[in-house]
Every structure is written in structure tokens, then in C-alpha cells.
C-alpha positions as CSV (number, residue, x, y, z in Angstrom):
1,X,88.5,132.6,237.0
2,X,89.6,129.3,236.3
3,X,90.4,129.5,232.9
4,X,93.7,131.7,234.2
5,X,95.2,128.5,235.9
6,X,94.7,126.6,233.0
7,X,97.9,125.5,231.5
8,X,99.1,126.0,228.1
9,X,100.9,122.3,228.0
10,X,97.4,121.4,227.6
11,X,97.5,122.3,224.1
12,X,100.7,119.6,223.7
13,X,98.9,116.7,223.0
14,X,96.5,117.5,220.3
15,X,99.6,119.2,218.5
16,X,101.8,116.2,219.5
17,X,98.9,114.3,217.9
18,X,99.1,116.2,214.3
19,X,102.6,116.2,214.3
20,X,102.9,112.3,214.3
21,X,99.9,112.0,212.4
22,X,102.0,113.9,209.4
23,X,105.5,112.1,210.2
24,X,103.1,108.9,209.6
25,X,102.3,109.6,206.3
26,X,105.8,111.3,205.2
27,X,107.0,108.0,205.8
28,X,104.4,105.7,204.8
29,X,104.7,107.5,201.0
30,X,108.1,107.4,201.2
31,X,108.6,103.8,201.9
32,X,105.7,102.9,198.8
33,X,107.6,105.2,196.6
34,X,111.0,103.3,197.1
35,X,108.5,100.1,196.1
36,X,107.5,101.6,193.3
37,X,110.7,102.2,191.7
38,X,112.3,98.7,192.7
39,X,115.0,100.4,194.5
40,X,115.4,97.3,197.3
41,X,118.8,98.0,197.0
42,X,120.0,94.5,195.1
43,X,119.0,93.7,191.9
44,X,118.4,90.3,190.3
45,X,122.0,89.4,190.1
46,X,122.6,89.6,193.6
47,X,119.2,88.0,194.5
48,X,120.2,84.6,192.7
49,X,123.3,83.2,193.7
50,X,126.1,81.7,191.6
51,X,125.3,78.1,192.5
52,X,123.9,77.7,189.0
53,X,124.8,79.2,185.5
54,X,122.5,81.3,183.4
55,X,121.5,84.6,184.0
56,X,119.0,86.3,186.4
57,X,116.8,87.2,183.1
58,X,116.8,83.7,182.1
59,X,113.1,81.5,182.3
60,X,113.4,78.9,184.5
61,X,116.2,80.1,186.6
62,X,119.2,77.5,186.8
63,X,119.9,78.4,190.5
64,X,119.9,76.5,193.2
65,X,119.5,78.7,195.4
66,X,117.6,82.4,196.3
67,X,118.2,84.7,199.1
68,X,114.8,86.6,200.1
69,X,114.6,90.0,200.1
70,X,112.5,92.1,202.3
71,X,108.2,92.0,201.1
72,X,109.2,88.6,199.3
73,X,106.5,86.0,199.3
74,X,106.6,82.2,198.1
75,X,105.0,83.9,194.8
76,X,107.2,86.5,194.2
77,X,110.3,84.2,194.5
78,X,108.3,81.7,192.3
79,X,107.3,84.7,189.4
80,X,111.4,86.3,190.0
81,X,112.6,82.7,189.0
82,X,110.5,80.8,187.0
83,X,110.2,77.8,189.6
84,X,106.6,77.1,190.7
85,X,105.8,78.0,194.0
86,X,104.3,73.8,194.6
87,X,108.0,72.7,193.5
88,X,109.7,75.7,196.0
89,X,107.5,74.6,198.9
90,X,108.2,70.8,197.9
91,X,112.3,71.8,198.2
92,X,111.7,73.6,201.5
93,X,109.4,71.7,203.8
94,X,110.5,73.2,206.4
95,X,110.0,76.9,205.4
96,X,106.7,78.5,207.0
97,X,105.4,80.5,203.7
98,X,104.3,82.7,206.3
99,X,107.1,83.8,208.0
100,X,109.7,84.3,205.4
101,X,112.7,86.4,206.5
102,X,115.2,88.7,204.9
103,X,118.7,86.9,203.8
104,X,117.0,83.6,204.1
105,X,118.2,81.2,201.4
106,X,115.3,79.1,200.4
107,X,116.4,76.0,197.5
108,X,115.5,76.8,193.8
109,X,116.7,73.3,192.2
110,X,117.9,69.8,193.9
């Protein structure tokens, strides 16, 4: 008898459940595959800024200056430029490592 009052709503969560569940992952893969291919949306060029010459390829970079990107780390910056990460922190004492922002402009050279 009391199964007939049951509501089928009840059924909603669980499936609302699965159906985030799987939007999770869709995007989750889709955001690693854009990683994968390097497709940040700038390249190199962009990155480093015309304060210096030379090119993005080159080892050190001559620019003064870098704008992070998005996922960029005190390391990455230091292995995309050539300048040690000791000498970026050194430049920007008052950049937390942690905490670096997208479009920030963090000094390269003096």
C-alpha cells in the first residue's frame, strides 16, 4: 500500500547524481586535452613582451619582462625563458610563488 504514494521524483537525485557525475569527466578530459596540445591560446611570442630583442626561441631570453599565463609556475616561467627561477624570485620579491595570477607581469632582467 504504500509503495502507490511513493513518488517518482524520488528517482531524481540518483539520476541528477550520474548526470553530473559524467558532465564532470567530459569536462575534466577536455580541459587536459587542450593541455596536452599547448593550445593556451598565445604562443611564446605573445607570452614575452617586446621590452627586449631576440626571439621567444632564444636561450636565455633577453626580455625584461613575462606575462603569466594560466597553470604557470615560478618553474615553468624559469624553463619557457631560460632565467633561473633563484634570479626570477630575486627580481620579484614581492611575488608570492604561490599565488601567481593570469596577465601578471613578473620582471625577467633588471
Amino acid at each position: 500500500m504504500g509503495y502507490r504514494n511513493r513518488s517518482p521524483l524520488r528517482m531524481l537525485a540518483p539520476l541528477a547524481l550520474v548526470v553530473f557525475g559524467f558532465l564532470f569527466l567530459v569536462v575534466l578530459f577536455d580541459s587536459s586535452a587542450e593541455d596536452d596540445e599547448g593550445s593556451s591560446g598565445a604562443s611564446a611570442d605573445q607570452q614575452l613582451e617586446e621590452d627586449g630583442g631576440g626571439s621567444a626561441d632564444s636561450q636565455p631570453s633577453t626580455k625584461k619582462r613575462y606575462r603569466v599565463e594560466s597553470g604557470d609556475t615560478l618553474q615553468s616561467v624559469a624553463d619557457k625563458t631560460g632565467v633561473d627561477v633563484a634570479e626570477i624570485e630575486r627580481l620579484n620579491p614581492d611575488v608570492d610563488p604561490q599565488a601567481l595570477a593570469a596577465g601578471q607581469k613578473i620582471k625577467l632582467r633588471e
